[in-house]
DOFI-661366 format. One record per residue (C-alpha): residue number from 1; residue in three letters; chain; x, y, z. Coordinates in pm, 1 decimal, padded with zeros to 6 digits, always signed. Example, Ala and Ser with C-alpha at 12.3 -4.5 7.8 and 13.67 -1.06 7.14 Angstrom:
# residues 2
    nr   rest   kette         px         py         pz
     1    ALA       A   +01230.0   -00450.0   +00780.0
     2    SER       A   +01367.0   -00106.0   +00714.0
This chain:
# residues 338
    nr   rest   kette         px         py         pz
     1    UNK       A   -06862.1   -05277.7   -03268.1
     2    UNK       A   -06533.3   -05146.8   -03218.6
     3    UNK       A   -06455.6   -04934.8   -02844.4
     4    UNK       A   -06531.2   -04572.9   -02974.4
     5    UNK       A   -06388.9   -04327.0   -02717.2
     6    UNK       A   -06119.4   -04369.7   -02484.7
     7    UNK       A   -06115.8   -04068.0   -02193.6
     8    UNK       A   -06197.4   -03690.7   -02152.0
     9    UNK       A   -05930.6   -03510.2   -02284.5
    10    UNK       A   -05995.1   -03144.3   -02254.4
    11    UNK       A   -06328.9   -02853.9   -02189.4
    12    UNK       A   -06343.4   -02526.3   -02300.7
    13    UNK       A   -06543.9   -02296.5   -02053.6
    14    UNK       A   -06682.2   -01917.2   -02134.5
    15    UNK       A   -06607.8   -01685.6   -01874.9
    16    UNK       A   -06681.5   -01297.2   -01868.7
    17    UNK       A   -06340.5   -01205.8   -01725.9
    18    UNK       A   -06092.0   -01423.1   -01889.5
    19    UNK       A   -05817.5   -01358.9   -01681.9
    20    UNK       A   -05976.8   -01340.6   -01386.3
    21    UNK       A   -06028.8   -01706.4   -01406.5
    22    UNK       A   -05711.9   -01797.3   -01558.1
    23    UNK       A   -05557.9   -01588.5   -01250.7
    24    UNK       A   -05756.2   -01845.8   -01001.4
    25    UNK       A   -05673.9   -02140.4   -01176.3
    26    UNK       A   -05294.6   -02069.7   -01156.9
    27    UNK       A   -05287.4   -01898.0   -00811.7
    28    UNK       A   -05554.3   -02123.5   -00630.3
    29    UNK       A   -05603.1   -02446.9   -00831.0
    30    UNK       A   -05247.5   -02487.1   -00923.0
    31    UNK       A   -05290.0   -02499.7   -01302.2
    32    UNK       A   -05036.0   -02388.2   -01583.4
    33    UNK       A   -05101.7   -02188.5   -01837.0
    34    UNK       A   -04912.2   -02376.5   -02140.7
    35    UNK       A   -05094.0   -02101.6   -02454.6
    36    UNK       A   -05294.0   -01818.2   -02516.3
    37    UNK       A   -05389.7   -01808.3   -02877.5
    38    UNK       A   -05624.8   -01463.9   -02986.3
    39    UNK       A   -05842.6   -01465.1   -02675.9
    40    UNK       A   -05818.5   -01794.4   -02572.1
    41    UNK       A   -05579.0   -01959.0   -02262.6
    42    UNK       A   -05463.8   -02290.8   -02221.0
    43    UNK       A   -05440.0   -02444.0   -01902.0
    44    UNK       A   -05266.6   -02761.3   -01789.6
    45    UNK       A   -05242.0   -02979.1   -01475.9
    46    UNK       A   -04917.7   -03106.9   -01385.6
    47    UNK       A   -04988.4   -03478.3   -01468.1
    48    UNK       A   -05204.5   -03412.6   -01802.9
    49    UNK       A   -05048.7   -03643.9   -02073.1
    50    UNK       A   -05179.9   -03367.1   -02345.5
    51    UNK       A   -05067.4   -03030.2   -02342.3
    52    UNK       A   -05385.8   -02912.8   -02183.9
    53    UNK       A   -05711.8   -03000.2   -02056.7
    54    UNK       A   -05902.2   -02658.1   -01969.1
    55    UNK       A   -05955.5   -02359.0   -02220.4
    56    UNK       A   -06104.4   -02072.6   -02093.9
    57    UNK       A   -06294.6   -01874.0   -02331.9
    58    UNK       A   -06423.8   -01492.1   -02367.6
    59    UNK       A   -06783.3   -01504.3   -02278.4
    60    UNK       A   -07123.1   -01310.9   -02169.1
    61    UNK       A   -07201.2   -01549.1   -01883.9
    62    UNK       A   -07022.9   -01904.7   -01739.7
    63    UNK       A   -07122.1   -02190.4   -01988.2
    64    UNK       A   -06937.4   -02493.6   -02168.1
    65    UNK       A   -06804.0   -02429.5   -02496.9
    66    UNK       A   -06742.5   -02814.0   -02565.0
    67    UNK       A   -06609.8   -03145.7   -02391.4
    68    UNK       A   -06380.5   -03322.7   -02604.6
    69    UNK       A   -06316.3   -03691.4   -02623.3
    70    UNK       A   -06046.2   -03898.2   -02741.8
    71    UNK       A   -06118.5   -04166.5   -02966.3
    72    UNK       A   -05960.3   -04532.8   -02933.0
    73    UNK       A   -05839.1   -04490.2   -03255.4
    74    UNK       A   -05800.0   -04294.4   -03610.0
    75    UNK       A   -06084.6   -04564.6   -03737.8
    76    UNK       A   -06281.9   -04525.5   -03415.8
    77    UNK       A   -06305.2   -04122.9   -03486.7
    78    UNK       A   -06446.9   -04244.3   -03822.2
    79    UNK       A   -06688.3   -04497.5   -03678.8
    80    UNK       A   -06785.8   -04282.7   -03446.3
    81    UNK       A   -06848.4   -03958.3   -03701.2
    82    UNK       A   -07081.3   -04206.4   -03888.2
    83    UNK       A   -07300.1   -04297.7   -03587.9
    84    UNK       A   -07341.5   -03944.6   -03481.1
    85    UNK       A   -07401.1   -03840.4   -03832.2
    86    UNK       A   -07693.6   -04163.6   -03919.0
    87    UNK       A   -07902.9   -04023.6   -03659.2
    88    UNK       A   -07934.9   -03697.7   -03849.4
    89    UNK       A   -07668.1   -03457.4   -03684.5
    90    UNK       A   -07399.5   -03276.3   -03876.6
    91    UNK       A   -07097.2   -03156.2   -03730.7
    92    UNK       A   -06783.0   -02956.3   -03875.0
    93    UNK       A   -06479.6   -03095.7   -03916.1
    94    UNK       A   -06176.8   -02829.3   -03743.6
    95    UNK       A   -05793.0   -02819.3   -03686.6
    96    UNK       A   -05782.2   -02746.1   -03306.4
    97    UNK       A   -05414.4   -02636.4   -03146.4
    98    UNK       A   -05222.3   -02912.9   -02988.0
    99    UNK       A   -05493.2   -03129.9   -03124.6
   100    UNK       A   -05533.4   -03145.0   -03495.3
   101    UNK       A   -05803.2   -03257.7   -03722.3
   102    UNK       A   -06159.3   -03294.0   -03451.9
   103    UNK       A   -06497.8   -03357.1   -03484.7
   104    UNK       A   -06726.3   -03129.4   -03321.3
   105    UNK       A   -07111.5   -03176.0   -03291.4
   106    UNK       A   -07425.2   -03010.7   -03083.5
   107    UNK       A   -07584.1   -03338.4   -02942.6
   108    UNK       A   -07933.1   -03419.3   -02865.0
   109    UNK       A   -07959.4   -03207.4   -02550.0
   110    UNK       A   -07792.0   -02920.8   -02694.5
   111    UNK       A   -07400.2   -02977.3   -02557.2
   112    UNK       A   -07165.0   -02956.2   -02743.1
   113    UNK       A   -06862.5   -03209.2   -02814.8
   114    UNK       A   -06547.6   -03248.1   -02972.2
   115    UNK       A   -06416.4   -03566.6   -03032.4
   116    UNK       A   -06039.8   -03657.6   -03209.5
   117    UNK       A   -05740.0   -03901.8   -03173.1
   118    UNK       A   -05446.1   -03699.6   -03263.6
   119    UNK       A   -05325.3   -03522.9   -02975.3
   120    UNK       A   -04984.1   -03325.7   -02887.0
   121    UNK       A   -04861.3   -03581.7   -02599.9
   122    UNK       A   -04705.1   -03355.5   -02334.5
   123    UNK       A   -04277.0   -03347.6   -02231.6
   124    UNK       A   -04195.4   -03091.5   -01996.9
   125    UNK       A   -03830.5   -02961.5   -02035.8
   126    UNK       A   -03586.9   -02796.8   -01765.9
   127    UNK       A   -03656.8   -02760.9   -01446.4
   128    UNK       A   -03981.5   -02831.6   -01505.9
   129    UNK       A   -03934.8   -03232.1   -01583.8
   130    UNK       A   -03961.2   -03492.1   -01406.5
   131    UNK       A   -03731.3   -03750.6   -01269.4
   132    UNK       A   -04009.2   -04025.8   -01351.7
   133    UNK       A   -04059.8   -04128.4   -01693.5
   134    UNK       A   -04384.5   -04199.9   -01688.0
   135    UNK       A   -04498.3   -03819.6   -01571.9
   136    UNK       A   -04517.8   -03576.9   -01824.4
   137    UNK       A   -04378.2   -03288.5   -01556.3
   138    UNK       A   -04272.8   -03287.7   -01239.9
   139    UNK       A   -04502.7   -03243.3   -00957.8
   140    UNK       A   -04651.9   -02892.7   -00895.2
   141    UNK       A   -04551.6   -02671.8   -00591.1
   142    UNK       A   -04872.4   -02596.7   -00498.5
   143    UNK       A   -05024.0   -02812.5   -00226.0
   144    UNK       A   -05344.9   -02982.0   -00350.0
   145    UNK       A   -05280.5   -02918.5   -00673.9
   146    UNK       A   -05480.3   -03158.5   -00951.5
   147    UNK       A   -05284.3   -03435.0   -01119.4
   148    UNK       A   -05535.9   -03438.0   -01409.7
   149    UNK       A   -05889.3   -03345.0   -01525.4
   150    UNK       A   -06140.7   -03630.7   -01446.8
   151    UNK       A   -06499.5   -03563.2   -01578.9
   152    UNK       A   -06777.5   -03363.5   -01667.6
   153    UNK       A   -07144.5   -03313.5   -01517.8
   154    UNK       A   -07394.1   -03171.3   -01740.9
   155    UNK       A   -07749.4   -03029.1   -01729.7
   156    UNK       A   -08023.9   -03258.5   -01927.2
   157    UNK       A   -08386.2   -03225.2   -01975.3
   158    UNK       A   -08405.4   -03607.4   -01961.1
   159    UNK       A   -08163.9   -03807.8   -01776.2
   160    UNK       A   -08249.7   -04150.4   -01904.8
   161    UNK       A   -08280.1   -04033.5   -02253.7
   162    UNK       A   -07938.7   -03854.7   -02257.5
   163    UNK       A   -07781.1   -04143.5   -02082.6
   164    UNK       A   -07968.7   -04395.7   -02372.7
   165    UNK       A   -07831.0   -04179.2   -02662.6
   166    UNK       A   -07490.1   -04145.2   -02570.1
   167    UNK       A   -07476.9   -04524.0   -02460.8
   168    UNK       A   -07618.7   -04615.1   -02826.6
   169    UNK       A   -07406.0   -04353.2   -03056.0
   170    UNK       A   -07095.8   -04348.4   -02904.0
   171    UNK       A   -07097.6   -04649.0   -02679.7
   172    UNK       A   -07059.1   -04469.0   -02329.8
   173    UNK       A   -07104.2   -04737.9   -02018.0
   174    UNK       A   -07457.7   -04662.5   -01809.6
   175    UNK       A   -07321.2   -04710.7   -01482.9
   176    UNK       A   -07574.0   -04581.0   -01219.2
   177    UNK       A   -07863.9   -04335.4   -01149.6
   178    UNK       A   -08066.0   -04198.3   -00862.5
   179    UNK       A   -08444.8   -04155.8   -00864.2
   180    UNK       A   -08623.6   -03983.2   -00637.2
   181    UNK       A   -08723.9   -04159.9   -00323.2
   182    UNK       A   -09088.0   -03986.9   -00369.7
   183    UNK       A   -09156.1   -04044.9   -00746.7
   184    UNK       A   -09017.2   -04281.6   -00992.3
   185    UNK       A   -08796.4   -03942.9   -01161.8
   186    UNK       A   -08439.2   -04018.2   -01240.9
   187    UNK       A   -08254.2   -03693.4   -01130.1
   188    UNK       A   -07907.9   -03794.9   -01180.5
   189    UNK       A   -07710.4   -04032.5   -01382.5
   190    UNK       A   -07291.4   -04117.9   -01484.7
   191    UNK       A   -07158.9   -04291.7   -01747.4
   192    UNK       A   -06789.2   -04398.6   -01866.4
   193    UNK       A   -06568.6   -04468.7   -02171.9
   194    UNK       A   -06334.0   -04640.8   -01945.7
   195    UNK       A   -06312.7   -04844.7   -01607.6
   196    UNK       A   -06399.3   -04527.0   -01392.3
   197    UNK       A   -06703.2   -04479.9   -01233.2
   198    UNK       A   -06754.0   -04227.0   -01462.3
   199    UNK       A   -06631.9   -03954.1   -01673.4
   200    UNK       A   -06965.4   -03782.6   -01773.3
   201    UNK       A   -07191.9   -03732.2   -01554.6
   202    UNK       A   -07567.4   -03580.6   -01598.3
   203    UNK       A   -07841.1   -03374.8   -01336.0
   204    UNK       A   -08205.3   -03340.7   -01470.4
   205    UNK       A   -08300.9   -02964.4   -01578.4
   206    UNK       A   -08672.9   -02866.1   -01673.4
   207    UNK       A   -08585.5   -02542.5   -01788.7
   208    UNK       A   -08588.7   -02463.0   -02181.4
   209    UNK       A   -08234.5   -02415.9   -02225.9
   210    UNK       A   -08014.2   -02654.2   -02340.8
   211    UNK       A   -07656.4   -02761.7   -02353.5
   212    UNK       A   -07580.3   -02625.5   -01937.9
   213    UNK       A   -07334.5   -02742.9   -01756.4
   214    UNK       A   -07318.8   -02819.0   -01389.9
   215    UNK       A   -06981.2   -02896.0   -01279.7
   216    UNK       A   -06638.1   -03041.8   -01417.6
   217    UNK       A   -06348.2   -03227.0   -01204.9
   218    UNK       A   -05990.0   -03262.4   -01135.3
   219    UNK       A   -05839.8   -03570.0   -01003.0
   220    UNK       A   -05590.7   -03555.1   -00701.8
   221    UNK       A   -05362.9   -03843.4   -00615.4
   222    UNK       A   -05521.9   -03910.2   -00264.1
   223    UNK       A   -05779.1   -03726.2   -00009.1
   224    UNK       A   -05524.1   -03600.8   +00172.6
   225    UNK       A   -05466.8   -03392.1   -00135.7
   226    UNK       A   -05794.3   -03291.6   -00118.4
   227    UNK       A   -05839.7   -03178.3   +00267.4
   228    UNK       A   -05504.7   -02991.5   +00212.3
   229    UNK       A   -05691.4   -02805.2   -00103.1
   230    UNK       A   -05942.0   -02747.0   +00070.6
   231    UNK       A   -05712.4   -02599.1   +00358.1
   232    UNK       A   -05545.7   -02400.5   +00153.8
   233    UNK       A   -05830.1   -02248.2   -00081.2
   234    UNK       A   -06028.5   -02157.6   +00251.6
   235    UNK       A   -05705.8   -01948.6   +00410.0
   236    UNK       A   -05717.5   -01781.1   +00030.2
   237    UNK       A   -06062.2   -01646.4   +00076.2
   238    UNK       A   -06215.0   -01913.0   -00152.7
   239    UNK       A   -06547.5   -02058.0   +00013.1
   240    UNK       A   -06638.0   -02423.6   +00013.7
   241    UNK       A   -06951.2   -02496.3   -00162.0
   242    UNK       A   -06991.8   -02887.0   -00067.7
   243    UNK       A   -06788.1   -03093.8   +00133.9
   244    UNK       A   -06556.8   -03246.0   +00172.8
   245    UNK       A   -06711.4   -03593.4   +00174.8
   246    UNK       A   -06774.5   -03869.9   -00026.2
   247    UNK       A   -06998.6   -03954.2   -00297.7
   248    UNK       A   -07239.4   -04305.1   -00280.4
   249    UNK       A   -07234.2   -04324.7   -00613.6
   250    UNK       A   -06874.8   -04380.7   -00724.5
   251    UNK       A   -06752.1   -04378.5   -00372.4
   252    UNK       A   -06539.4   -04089.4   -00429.7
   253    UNK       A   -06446.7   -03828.5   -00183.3
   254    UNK       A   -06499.9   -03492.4   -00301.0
   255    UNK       A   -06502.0   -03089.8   -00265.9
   256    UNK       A   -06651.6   -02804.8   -00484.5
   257    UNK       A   -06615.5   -02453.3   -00491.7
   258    UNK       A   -06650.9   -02195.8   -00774.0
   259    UNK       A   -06420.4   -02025.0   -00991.1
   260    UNK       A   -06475.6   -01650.6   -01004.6
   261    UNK       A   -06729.3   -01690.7   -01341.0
   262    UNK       A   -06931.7   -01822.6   -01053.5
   263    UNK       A   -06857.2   -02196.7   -01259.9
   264    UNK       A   -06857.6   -02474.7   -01029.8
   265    UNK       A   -06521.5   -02693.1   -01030.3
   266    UNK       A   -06494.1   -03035.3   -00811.1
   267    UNK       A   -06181.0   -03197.1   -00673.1
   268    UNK       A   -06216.0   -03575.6   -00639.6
   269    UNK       A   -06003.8   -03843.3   -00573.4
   270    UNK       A   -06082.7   -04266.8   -00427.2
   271    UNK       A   -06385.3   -04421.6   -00601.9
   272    UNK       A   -06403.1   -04772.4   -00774.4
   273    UNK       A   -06242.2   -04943.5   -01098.3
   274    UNK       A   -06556.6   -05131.8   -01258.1
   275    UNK       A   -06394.3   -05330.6   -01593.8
   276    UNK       A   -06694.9   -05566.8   -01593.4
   277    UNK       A   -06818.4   -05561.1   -02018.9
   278    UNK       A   -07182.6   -05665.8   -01941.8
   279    UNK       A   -07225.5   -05465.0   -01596.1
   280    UNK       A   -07547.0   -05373.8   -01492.0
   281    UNK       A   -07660.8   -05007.3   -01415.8
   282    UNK       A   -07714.5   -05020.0   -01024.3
   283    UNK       A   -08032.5   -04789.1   -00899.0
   284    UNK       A   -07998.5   -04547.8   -00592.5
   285    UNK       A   -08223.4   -04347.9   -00395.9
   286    UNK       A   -08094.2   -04021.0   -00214.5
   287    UNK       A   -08231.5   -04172.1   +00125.6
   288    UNK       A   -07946.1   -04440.1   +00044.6
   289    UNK       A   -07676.8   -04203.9   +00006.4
   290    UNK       A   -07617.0   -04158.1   -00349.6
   291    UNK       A   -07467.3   -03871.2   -00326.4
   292    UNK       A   -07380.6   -03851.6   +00058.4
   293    UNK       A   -07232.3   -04188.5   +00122.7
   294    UNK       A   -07234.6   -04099.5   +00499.2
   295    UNK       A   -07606.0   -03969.3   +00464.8
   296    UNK       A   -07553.9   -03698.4   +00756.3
   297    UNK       A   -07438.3   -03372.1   +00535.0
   298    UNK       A   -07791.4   -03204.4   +00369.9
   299    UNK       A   -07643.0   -03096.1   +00038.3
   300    UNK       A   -07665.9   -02682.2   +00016.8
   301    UNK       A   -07907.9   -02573.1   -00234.1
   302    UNK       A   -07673.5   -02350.1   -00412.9
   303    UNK       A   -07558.4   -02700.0   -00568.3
   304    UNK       A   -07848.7   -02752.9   -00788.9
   305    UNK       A   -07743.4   -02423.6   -00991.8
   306    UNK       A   -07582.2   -02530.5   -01331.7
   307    UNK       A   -07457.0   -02265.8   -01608.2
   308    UNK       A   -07511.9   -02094.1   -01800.3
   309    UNK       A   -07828.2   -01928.2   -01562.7
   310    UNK       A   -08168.2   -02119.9   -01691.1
   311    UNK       A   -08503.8   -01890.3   -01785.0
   312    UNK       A   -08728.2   -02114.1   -01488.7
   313    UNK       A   -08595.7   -02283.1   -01187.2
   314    UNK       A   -08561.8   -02626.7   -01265.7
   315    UNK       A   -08511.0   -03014.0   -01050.2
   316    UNK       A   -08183.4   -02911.9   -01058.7
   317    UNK       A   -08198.5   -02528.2   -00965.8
   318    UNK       A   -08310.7   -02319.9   -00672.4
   319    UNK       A   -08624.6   -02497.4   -00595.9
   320    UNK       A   -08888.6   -02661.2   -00766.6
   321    UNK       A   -09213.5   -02463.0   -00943.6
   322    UNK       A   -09505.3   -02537.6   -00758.9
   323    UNK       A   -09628.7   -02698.4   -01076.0
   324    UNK       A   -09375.7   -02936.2   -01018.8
   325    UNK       A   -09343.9   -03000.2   -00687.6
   326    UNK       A   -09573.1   -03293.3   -00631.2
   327    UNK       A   -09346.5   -03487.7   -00876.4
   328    UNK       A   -09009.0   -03357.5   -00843.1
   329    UNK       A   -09052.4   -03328.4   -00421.4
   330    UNK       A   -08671.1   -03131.1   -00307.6
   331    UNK       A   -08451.5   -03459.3   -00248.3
   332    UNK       A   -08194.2   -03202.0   -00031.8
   333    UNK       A   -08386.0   -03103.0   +00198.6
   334    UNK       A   -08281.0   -03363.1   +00464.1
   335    UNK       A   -07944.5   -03482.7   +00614.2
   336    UNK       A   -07795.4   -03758.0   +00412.0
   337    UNK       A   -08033.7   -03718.8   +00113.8
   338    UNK       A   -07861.6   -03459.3   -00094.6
């Protein structure tokens, strides 16, 4: 079987005030906005090989509109269309700016995903290129700004059972998971198309509503990129929601905070290169630091909300129902176990 996907190229978000968010993303992430087609803006980070990696879209309440994918090749977007398609979903077929002819599909869970090879390959011109070849622009003037998106965490009602579909249709890596130290639950798992730790990430949700998203990233070149975003973001009236720290999983050091949708958005940066073909999906429990690799931060609460807001609260929401909490016991309760 040929490699189907390469990387995350781009998400679209919903947001109830569109420039609102666009705003933040310029003024405090350090995005650019490269196109605004009808109602829809196009945002870039400075080292994005594509013309843009974040669309913000006119919406009722925070949610993803789709995560798109690059395919290793034209044939691979074929292969891959055929293996979504056997196992009984139909997508549409779309000519998406910048992009061209794409694949998009509701999956299993209920998120959808866009998946395509031809892509508009990014050249700044002006004063805005750069003096390196290899970068698409120069670097941007604000301090702490992200070089490039990195990955997306959604919201599943079964975290093995996403993680086993998406590893058998489209051939995404399993690379780790964490199960609760007080019931054999997974909670959490990542998985890659590449030799990151991962580039999809998924949290277990109970609640009826499908296709949520908790979180996506940007990459910065090094943590002290990331301290100095976090610097300036916190002089700019923009809260920390989690760190920063570092992750167990992944061993990267991170920092989230929310866009003004209320959407959570993570800066990360370190972690591991795993190119091993046959590698072996490693098993964590929070109480080893999956998520706190220094297990001595308790992980706030307000991190287990994912969007768009849920009917029930959920594993991976304010709290557990009391139905549930003899198997789904709160893993953040404690220092080091979030």
């Amino acid at each position: 079987m040929i490699k189907l996907l390469s990387h995350l190229s781009f998400v679209a978000i919903t947001a109830p005030d569109v420039e609102a968010s666009v705003k933040f993303y310029e003024d405090q992430v350090g995005l650019t906005v490269v196109d605004r087609i009808g109602d829809d803006v196009y945002l870039r980070c400075w080292g994005d090989y594509y013309r843009y990696s974040v669309v913000v879209k006119p919406g009722s309440e925070p949610a993803l509109a789709t995560m798109a994918w690059r395919t290793s090749s034209a044939e691979a977007l074929e292969a891959a269309v055929q293996a979504i398609e056997a196992k009984g979903i139909a997508g549409e077929w779309a000519e998406l700016p910048a992009v061209g002819r794409a694949y998009t599909f509701t999956g299993p869970f209920g998120h959808v995903m866009t998946l395509h090879w031809d892509a508009e390959h990014f050249h700044a011109t002006g004063d805005q290129a750069s003096v390196y070849p290899d970068r698409p622009a120069r670097r941007s003037r604000h301090i702490g700004a992200p070089r490039q998106l990195d990955h997306v965490t959604i919201a599943a009602s079964d975290v093995d059972g996403f993680a086993a579909w998406y590893n058998e249709v489209l051939g995404f890596r399993i690379m780790a998971r964490t199960v609760l130290d007080e019931a054999p639950i997974s909670v959490f798992t990542v998985l890659t198309t590449n030799e990151k730790s991962h580039d999809l990430g998924v949290v277990l949700d109970m609640s009826t509503r499908g296709g949520r998203i908790n979180h996506y990233a940007f990459w910065v070149d090094q943590r002290e990129d990331l301290f100095q975003a976090a610097d300036v973001l916190i002089e700019n009236g923009v809260p920390m929601e989690y760190g920063p720290s570092i992750h167990g999983i992944g061993e990267q050091n991170f920092l989230y905070f929310r866009e003004p949708s209320t959407l959570r958005i993570e800066m990360n940066t370190g972690g591991y290169r795993n190119y091993v073909p046959d590698w072996e999906p490693q098993t964590w429990k929070p109480s080893q630091g999956s998520n706190n690799f220094y297990r001595n931060g308790a992980m706030p609460m307000s991190m287990t909300e994912s969007f768009p807001p849920a009917d029930a609260p959920t594993a991976t929401e304010e709290g557990v129902p009391d139905e549930l909490k003899e198997q789904l016991l709160n893993p953040y309760a404690e220092q080091g176990r979030g």
